[in-house]
N, C-alpha and C positions, 0 to 999 in steps of 0.2 A: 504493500500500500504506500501512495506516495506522501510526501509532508502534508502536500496540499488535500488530499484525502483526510488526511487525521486532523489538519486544521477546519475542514468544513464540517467532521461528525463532530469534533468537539464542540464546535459552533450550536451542531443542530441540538448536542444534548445540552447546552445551556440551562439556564432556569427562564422562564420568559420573562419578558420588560414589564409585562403585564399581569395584574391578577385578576383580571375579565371572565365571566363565566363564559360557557358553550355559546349562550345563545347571542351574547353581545359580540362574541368572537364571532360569528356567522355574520351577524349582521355587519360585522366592519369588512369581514372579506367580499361580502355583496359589495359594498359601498365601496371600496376599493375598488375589485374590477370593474364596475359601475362608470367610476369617475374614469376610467381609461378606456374604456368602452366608448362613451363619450367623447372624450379630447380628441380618438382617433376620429372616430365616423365624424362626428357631428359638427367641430370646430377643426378637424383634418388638421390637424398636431401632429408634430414629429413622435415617433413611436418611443423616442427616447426621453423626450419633456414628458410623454403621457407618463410613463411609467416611471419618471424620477416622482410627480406631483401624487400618481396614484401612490406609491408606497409611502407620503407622508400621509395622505391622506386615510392608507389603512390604519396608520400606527394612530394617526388622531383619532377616529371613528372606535378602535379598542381600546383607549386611555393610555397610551403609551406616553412618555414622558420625549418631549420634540427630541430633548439630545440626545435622546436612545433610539432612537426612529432614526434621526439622521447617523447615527453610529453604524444600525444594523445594517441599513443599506449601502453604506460607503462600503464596507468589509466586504458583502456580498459581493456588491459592483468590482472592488481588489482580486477578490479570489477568483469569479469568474472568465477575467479577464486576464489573468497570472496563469489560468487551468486552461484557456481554449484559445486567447490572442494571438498565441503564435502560430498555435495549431492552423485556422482560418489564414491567417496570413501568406503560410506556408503554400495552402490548398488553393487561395486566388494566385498565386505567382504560377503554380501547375498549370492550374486551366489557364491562365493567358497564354504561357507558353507553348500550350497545346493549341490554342486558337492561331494566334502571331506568324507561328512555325508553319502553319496549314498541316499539322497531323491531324486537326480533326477531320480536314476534308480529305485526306487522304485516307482514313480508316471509311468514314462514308462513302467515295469512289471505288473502294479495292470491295466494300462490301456488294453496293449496290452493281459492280460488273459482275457480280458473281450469283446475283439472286434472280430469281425467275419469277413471273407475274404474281403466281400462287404465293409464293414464300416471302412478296415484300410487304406485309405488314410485319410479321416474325423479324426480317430484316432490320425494319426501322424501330423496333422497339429492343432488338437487340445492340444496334447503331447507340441509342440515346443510355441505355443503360450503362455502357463502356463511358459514354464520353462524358456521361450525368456522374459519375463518380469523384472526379475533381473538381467537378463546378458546382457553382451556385445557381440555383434554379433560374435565375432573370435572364443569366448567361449562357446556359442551357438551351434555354427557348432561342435567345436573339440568334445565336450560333446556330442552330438546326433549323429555325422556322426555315431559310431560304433552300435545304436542304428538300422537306418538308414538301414544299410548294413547286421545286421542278418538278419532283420526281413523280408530286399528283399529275401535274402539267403533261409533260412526257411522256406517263404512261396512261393517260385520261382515266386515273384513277378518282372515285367520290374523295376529299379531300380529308373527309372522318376514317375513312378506313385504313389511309396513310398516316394523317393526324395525332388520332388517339395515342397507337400505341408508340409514339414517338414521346408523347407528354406524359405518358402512365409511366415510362419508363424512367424520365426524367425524374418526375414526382415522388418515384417511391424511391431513388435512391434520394432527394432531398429528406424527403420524412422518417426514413428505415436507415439510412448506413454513416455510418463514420468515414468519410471525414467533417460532413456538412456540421453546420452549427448547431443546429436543431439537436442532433443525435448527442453531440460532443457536449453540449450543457447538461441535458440529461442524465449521459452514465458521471460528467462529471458533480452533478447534484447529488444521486440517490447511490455514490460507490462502485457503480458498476466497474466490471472490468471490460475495458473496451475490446480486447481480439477476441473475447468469446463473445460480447454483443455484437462485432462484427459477423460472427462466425454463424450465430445466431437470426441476425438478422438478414444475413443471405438466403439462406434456407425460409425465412417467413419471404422474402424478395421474390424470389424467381414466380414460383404457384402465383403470389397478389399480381405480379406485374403481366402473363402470359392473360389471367382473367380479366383485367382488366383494361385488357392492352388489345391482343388482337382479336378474341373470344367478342370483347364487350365491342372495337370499333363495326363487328358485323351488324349490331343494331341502332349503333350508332351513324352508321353509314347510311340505312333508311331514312330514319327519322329527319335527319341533316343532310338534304343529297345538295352535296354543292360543289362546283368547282372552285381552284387554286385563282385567288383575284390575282388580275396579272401587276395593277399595280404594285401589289408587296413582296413581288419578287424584287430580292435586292441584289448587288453585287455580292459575291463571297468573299471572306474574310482575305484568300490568298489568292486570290485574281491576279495581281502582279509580282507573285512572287514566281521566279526563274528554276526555283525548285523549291521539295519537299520531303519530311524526313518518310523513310519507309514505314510498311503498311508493319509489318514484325515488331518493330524495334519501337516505332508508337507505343503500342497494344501493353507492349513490354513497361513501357517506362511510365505508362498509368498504371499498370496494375502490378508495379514493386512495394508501394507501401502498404498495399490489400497481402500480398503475398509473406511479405516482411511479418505485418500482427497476427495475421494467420497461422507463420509459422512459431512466433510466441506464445501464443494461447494453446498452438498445440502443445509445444512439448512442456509448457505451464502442466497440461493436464497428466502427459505421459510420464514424466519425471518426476515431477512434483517436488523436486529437493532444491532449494534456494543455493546449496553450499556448492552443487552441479556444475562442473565447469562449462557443459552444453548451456545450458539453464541461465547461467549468469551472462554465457555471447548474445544470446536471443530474448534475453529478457532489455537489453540496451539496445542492440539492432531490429528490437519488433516495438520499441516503446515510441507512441506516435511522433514522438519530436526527431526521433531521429529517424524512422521510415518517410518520413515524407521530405523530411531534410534532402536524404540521399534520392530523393525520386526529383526533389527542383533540382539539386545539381548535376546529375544524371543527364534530367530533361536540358539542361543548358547546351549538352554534348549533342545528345541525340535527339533532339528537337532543333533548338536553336540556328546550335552551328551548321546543321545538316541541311539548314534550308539558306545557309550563306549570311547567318547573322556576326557582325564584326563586333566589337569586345561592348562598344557602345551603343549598339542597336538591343543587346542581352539588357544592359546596363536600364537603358529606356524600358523596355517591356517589363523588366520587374519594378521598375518607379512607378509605370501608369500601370500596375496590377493591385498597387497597394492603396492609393489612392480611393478606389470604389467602395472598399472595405472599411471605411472607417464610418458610415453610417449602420452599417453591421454591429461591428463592434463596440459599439456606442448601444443598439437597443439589447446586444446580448447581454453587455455588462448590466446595465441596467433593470435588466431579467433576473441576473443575479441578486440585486441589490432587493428587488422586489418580493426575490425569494427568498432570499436570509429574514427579509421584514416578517413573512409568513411565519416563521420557523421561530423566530424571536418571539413574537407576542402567545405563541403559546398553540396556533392553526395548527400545529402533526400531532399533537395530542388532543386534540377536536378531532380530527380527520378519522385517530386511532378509536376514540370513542364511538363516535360512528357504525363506524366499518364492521365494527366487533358486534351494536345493537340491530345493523343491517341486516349484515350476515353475508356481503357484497363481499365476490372475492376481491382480493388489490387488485389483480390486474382489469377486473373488469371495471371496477372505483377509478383506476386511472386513466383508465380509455374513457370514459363518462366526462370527467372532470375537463380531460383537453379537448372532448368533442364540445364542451359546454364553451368554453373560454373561445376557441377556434370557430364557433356559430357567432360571437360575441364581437369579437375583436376582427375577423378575417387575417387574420395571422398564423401561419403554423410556428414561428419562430415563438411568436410569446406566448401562443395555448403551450406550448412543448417545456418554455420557461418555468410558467408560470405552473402548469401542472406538475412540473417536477419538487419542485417548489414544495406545491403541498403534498405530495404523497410520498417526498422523502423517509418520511420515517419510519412507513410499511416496510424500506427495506431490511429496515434491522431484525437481525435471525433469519432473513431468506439466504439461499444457496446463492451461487457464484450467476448460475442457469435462470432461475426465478428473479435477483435481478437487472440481470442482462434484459429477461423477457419483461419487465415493469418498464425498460429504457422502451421496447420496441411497442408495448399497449401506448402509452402515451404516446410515443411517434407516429402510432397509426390513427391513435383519436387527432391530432393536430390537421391533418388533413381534410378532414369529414364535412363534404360540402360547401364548398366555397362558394360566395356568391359577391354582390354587388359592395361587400364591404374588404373585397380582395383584390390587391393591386392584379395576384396573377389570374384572376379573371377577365380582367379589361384587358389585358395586355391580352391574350388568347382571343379575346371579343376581335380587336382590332386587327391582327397579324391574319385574321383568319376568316375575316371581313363578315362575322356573324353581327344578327343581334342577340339584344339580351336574354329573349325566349329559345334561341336557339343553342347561345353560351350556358342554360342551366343543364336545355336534352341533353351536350355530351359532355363538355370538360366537368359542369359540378355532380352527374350523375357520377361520370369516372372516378373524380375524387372521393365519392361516397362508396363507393364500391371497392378503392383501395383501401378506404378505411376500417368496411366492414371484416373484407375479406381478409384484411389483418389482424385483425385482431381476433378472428375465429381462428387461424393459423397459431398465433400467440396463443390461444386458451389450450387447443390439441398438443403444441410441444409442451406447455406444462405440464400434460399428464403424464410424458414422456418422463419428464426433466423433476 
């Protein structure tokens, strides 16, 4: 376990700031997400002022004393941002240089020459899935929509049937996998260990993403028969560039830091002896600061340089990589802060009461929770926050498996339904020249159907696990 592990349980066992009962505690976490609820939708507030005002505003609503409220959430906002900062950081300089270099379009060309009428939806959500792993959903989308729209174009395909499972695939590595932020707050809120939640979360991946990806774009593609509008086809990313790194050596240099935790968590499991001289290589070359460390410098070789980048063009691409990320890092920190406030005023032992007179299992309490937040806000990043938040303390006494799988129910309640209060709805509305009755038939039906479908996946491996 890391420092930063034993500094957030110590945090969470605290005494609270508060001696609020149950019901006055409800009513301040209503009134809490209330007020950000609000700031977002209604006065369209940065997601980062929402949630600095909402977490004073929790701690006022349960009698918290100001300079404890302002304590809790500083610490939070410290620790979250000390635990995922660099990580994020690391993952936007990948994806650019996977964009810049044109490996991405080279993994979509090498795929798409090789796929046959029948097989390109399966293509394209197999396409999004690979190059959805290092990016961030906004990035994801901009990068493939034009992908997207020749390929409807050219092969006069319905544009849903292409579409979907290019976004499905996208989606659930944003909601389900590390390295995205969404995931990395999470295991890093409630302990998890990340190469078995990754390991974990592939296996709940593949099933959510194939159902809702090229299974679901077949009725998706009735209900929404539309063709690729020619105006949003855009230029591609590497339209003048002279070259591109190979279709192998891409594939390779995205999927080193998945293969790196991978093989951590494995021989975590088979070895099991810390004093192991295996155990002690692969517990530092699978721990995420440095798998994805060696995946950007890596990618500098065989991305970069392969597509004729000179020392100062590398230099540039990772300056305008970092740049995008600090309004991220600003609402995850802040997610932090919002969820230390929770944990402070006394919310995981409300939550554990509960639970217990319920009779609700956690994971399904935590799917509930982010589905609730995520209908509230249009956010999968602060439902995912903010639910970790409060159902951190369900994981004390769970197995290693149990809560990896509490990381992956709240990742999949974050998703559930997206609609008019979600930037990546309209951004889907526009790129794909729908309106707004037709952006619920397929992208917010798809998002409901990854969410369901995952978290049914999540409930069956626990009976396993």
């Amino acid at each position: 376990m890391t420092s930063l592990s034993v500094e957030i349980l110590a945090a969470d066992a605290a005494e609270p700031i508060t001696s609020a009962g149950n019901a006055q505690l409800g009513i301040a976490v209503l009134a809490g997400i209330a007020v950000i609820v609000l700031l977002i939708t209604k006065f369209k507030l940065h997601a980062f002022l929402a949630l600095t005002i909402g977490s004073l505003a929790l701690g006022a609503f349960a009698g918290a004393p100001l300079a404890d409220t302002i304590k809790s959430f500083s610490t939070g906002l410290g620790n979250t941002v000390a635990g995922v900062g660099v990580l994020i950081a690391l993952g936007a300089i990948l994806g650019k240089l996977l964009a810049d270099s044109g490996g991405a379009d080279q993994i979509v060309d090498t795929i798409l020459a090789k796929t046959g009428k029948k097989a390109m939806p399966w293509a394209m959500v197999l396409i999004a899935s690979v190059i959805g792993l290092p990016l961030f959903f906004e990035v994801g989308i901009v990068l493939l929509i034009p992908v997207v729209l020749m390929v409807a174009k050219r092969g006069n395909y319905s544009l849903m049937r292409i579409g979907i499972p290019a976004l499905a695939g996208l989606s659930v590595m944003h909601g389900l996998i590390p390295p995205h932020p969404g995931p990395l707050v999470a295991i890093d809120a409630v302990g998890a260990n990340l190469g078995v939640t990754l390991a974990l979360g592939l296996v709940v991946a593949v099933p959510t993403v194939i159902i809702a990806g090229p299974v679901f774009s077949k009725y998706a593609a009735r209900w929404v028969d539309i063709q690729a509008p020619e105006k949003m086809i855009p230029t591609r990313p590497s339209a003048d560039l002279e070259k591109r790194p190979g279709f192998g050596v891409t594939v390779a240099t995205i999927l080193l830091p998945v293969v790196l935790m991978l093989v951590k968590a494995l021989v975590d499991i088979v070895v099991d002896d810390p004093e192991n001289g295996v155990q002690k290589v692969t517990d530092v070359i699978g721990s995420p600061l440095i798998a994805l460390l060696a995946a950007v410098i890596v990618a500098m070789f065989t991305m970069g340089r392969a597509a004729g980048f000179t020392k100062e063009q590398l230099s540039s691409t990772v300056d305008k990589s970092l740049a995008p990320i600090a309004g991220i890092l600003l609402i995850v920190g802040a997610g932090g802060g919002f969820k230390q406030t929770l944990i402070d005023i006394g919310v995981g032992q409300m939550i554990l009461d509960f639970s217990k007179s319920w009779s609700i299992p956690a994971l399904l309490l935590a799917w509930l929770i982010a589905v609730a937040i995520r209908l509230a806000t249009g956010s999968a990043t602060v439902a995912t926050i903010s639910a970790a938040g409060l159902v951190a303390p369900l994981a004390e006494g769970m197995s290693t498996g149990e809560v990896s799988l509490l990381v992956l129910a709240i990742g999949a309640g974050s998703l559930f339904f997206s609609h008019v209060n979600d930037a990546g709805f309209w951004l889907v509305k526009e790129y794909f020249g729908m309106n707004v009755g037709q952006t619920v038939k397929t992208w917010s039906v798809m998002e409901t159907i990854i969410s369901v479908v995952g978290i049914v996946f999540v409930l069956l491996l626990s009976l396993v696990l």
